[in-house]
N, C-alpha and C positions, 0 to 999 in steps of 0.2 A: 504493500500500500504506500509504504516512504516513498521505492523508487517512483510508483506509476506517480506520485502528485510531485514530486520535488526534479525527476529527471526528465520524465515525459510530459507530465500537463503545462506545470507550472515554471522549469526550464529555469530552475535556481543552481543546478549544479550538474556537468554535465557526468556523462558513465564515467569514464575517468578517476573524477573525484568520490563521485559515490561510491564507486567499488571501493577507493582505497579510504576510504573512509569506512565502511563495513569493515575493512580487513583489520583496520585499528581497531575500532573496537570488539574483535573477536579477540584480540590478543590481551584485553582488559580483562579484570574478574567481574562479575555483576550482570546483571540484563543489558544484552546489546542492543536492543530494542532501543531502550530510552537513554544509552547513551550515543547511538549514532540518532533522536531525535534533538537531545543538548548539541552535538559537531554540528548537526544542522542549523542549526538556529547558532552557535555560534559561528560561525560560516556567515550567515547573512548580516548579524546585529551585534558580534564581539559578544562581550560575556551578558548582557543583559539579556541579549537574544537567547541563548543559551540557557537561561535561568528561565525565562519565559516559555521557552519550547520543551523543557523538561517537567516543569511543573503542570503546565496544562495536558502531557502524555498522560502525568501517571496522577493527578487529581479527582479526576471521576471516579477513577478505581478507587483510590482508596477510601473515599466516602460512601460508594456502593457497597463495598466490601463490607466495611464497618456495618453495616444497616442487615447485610446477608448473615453475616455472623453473629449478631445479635437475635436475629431471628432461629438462627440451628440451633444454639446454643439456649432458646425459649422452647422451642416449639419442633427440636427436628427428632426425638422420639416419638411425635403424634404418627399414626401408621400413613398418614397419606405423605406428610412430611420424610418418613421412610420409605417409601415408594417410589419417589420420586428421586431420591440421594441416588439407590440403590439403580435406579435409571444412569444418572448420569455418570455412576461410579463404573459401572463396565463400559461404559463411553469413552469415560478418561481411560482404563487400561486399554482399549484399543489403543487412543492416542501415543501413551506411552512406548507399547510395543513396535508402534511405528516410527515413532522417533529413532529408537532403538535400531531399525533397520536401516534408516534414510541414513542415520549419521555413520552406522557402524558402514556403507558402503562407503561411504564420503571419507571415512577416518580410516579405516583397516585397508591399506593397500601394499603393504609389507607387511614378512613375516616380524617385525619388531614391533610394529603396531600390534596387531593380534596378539603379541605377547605379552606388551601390556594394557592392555584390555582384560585381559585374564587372568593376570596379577592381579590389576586393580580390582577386579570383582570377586578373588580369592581371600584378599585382602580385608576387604569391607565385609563381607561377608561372612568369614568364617574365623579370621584373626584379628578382627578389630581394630584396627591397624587406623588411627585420626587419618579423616579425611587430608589435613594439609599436608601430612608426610604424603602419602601416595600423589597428591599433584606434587608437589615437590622433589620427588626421584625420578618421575615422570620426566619433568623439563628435565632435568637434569643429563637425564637418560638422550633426551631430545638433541639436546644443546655438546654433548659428548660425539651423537651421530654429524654432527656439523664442524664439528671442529675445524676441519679446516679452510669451510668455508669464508670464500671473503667478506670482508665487512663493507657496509655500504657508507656513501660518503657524506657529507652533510654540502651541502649550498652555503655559500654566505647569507642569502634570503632566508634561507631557514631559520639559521641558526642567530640572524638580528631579530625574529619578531618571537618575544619570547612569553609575552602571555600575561607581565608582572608576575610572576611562579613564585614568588613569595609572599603578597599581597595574596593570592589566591589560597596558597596553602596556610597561612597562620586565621585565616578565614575560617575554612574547612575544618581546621582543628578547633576554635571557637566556639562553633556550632554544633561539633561534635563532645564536647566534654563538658559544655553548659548542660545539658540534660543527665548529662551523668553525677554532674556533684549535686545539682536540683533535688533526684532523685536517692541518690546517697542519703542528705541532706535530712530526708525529710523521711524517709521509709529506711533507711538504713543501708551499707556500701551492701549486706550482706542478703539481702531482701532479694524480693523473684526478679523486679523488677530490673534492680540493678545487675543482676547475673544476666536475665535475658538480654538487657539492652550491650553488654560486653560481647555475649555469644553472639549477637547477629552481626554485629560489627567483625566480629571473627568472619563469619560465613561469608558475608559479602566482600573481605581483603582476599579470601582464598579459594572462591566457587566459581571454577570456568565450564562453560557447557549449559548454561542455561537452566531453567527453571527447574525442569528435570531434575541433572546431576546435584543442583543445590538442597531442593526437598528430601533427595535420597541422603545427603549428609546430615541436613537436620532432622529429620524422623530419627536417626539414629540415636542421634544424640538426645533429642528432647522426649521420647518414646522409652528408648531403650536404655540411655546412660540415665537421666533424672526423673524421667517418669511424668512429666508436667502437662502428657494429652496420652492418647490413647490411637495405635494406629490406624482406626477406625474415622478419631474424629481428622488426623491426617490425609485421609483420602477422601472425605467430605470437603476438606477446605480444597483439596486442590480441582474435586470435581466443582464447588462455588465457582472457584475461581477464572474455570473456562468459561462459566458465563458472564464474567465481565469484561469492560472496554480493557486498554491499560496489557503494562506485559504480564505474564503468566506468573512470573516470580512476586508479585503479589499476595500468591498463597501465603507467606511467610507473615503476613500481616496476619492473616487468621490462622496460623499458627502460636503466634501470640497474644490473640485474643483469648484460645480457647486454652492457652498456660493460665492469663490471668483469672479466667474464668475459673479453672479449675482450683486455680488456689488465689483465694482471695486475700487473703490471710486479714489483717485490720480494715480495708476495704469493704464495699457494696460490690457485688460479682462485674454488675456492672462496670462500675468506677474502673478495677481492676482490671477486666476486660480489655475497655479501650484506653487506658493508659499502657499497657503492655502492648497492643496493637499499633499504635501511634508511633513509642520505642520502637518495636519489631521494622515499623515502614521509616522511623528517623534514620535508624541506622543501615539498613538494607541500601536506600536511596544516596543517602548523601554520599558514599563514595564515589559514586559514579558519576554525579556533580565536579568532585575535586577531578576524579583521574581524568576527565575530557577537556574542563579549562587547562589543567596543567599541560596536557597531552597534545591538544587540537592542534596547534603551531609545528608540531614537527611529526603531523600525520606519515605524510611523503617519506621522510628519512626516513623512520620506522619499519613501515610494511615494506620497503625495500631490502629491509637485512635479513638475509638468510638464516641465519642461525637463530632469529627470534621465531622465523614461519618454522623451525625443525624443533623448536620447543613446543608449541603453539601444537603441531602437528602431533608432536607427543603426547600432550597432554589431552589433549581431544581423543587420542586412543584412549587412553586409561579411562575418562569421560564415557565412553562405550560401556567399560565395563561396571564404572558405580550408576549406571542407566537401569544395565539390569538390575542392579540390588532393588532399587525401586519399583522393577518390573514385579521381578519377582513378591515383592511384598503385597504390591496390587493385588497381584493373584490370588494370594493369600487371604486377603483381607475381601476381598468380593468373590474368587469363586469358591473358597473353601474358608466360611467363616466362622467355622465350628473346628477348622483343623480337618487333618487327614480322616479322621474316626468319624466325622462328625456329615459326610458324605457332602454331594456335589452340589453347588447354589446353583439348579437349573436354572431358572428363569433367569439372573445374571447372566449368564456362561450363554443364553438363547440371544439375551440384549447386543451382548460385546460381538458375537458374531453376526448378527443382522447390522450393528454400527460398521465393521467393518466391510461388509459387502456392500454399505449405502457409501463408504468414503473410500475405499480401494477401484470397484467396479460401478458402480452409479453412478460415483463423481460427484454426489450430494453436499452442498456446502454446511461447513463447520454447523452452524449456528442451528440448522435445522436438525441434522443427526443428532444435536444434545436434547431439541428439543422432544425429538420424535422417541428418543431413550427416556426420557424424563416422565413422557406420556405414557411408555410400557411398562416404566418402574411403577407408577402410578398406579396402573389397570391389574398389579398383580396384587392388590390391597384390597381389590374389589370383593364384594361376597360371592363365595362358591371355588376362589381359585387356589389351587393345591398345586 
C-alpha cells in the first residue's frame, strides 16, 4: 500500500529510493512497516514529517486496540465472544504458517541458512536459549560468512547531512526513561509495571523478522518465564490484532494489557490494564522513532555494504526458525486445546483449512477471510452443534 501511494500514485519517491529504503529498515529491529512510514515522511518534511507520519501509522491502532482488549478481557469468555476468537484464531494460524513459508523461501537459500533456522528453532524450543543470544550468533554467524567482503564507501553528501544525531538521541533517551522513573516512582522500580515496561524495551532493541518472530519471543517469556497471561489469551491478542488498521506488532500492546489485567496488584484491572498497555506501545514504538531519524541520512551507504545484507541474511534464517516456535504453539493452543489426550478441535482445524483455500486458491482478500472465520467461529456456538 506505501509503495502503490508514495511511488506510483503520488510520485514522492521514486523505486530506487523506496527499495533502498525498505532495505534499511529491514536491517533495523522493530516493525518495518512504521519505520519505512517515519523515512517516508522524513524524506518529505525532515524530522517533523517523520514524527507526523509515524504517529498517525500507528494511532488508530492503538486506540482500537485499547477498546478491543478491554472488551476480551470483559466479555471474551461469553460463548459467542468465544466463537468468534476461536474463528479468527485458526485464521491467524493459517496466517502464521504462511508467513513461515513465504519467508522461509525468501531466507533458506543455502545450506547455512537452513542450518540456522534449525538451530534457532532447537534453540527456542527445547533449550531455552534468550531470544537475543540466538539473533546475536546468528549475525555473527552472518557477518563471519562475509568477511571478506568489501566494505562500501561513504559520499561526502552523505556523510555532511547528518540528522543533529545527538539532538535526536538525548531526545529518545528522555522520552524513554521519563516513564520509567514516573512509574518506579510511584508503583515501585520492582512493580509489573516497571519490569514490563524494561522487557518490551528489551524486545523491541533485539526482534528482527517482524511481528511474528517478536510474539514468538515474548509468549515465551511472558507465558512461560513469569507467567503474566496465558497462551491462550496470547493468541487472542494476536488474532485482535489482525483486525486492526496499524502494523501487526501491535499485538504486544494487548499483551500488556492482559499482564496488567491479570495482575492488578494496588490498581482497578482496568487502570492496570491500560497503563501496562500504553508502556507495552511506549516502548515497542519509540525505538523505531530514534533508529530512522538517526539512520535516514545514510540510508544509501548502508544497504550498500555487504556484510551488513550477510548479517541481515543471517538473521532472517534463524527468524524462520523462532517462526515456527510460534507456529507451533498456535497449533497447540487452537487445534489441540486440551493437549494431545484431550483429542482434535475439529471445527478449528475445519476453519484454518477453509481460510487457507479462501487465501492460497481463491485469492480472497485479508479482511474478509477473518471475517468469514469469525462468522464460522461464531455458528459453532449455535444450538445443536457438536
Amino acid at each position: 500500500m506505501l509503495h502503490r501511494e508514495v511511488v506510483e500514485r503520488r510520485r514522492w519517491l521514486n523505486e530506487h529510493e523506496f527499495t533502498g529504503a525498505l532495505n534499511f529498515c529491514m536491517l533495523l529491529p522493530g516493525p518495518e512497516a512504521l519505520q519505512l512510514a517515519i523515512y517516508l515522511g522524513w524524506k518529505l518534511h525532515g524530522i517533523r514529517g517523520g514524527l507526523v507520519a509515524g504517529l498517525g501509522f500507528i494511532g488508530p491502532a492503538i486506540v482500537l486496540l485499547l477498546g478491543l482488549s478491554w472488551l476480551y478481557a470483559r466479555f471474551g469468555s461469553l460463548p459467542a465472544a468465544s466463537g468468534l476468537l476461536l474463528g479468527l484464531q485458526a485464521a491467524v494460524l493459517v496466517l502464521v504458517l504462511q508467513a513461515l513459508v513465504r519467508i522461509g523461501r525468501r531466507a533458506l537459500r543455502t545450506p547455512l541458512h537452513v542450518g540456522l533456522a534449525v538451530a534457532a528453532f532447537v534453540a527456542l524450543e527445547f533449550l531455552d536459549v534468550p531470544f537475543p543470544w540466538i539473533v546475536l550468533a546468528a549475525a555473527i554467524v552472518g557477518l563471519a560468512a562475509a568477511w571478506r567482503a568489501p566494505r562500501a564507501g561513504t559520499s561526502p553528501a552523505e556523510a555532511a547531512r547528518d540528522g543533529a544525531p545527538l539532538r535526536i538521541a538525548a531526545t529518545g533517551l528522555a522520552l524513554w526513561i521519563a516513564p520509567l522513573l514516573l512509574v518506579a516512582a510511584t508503583l515501585g522500580p520492582q512493580s509489573l509495571w516497571s519490569r514490563l515496561y524494561l522487557f518490551f524495551t528489551q524486545a523491541a532493541l533485539v526482534t528482527f523478522g517482524g511481528a511474528y518472530a517478536v510474539l514468538g519471543y515474548v509468549t515465551q517469556h511472558l507465558v512461560g518465564d513469569v507467567g503474566w497471561l496465558t497462551a491462550e489469551q496470547s493468541v487472542a491478542g494476536l488474532a485482535l490484532a489482525e483486525t486492526t488498521p496499524g502494523p501487526l506488532v501491535i499485538v504486544l500492546q494487548f499483551m500488556g494489557f492482559m499482564a496488567g489485567w491479570n495482575q492488578p496488584g494496588p490498581l482497578a484491572p482496568s487502570s492496570a490494564a491500560i497503563l501496562a498497555a500504553l508502556l507495552a506501545s511506549w516502548a515497542t514504538f519509540l525505538p523505531s522513532f530514534v533508529f530512522i531519524l538517526l539512520g535516514a541520512p545514510h540510508v544509501a551507504r548502508v544497504t550498500r555494504a555487504p556484510r551488513i545484507a550477510a548479517a541481515l541474511a543471517a538473521v532472517t534464517a534463524a527468524v524462520v526458525g523462532i517462526i515456527a516456535t510460534l507456529g507451533l504453539l498456535l497449533a497447540r493452543v487452537v487445534i489441540l486445546p486440551e493437549g494431545l489426550t484431550g483429542g482434535i478441535g475439529w471445527a478449528a482445524l475445519v476453519i484454518a483449512v477453509a481460510a487457507w483455500w479462501l487465501l492460497e486458491r481463491a485469492r480472497l482478500d485479508l479482511h474478509w477471510v477473518l471475517a468469514l472465520a469469525a462468522l464460522a467461529g461464531l455458528a459453532t456456538q449455535a444450538p445443536g452443534w457438536s
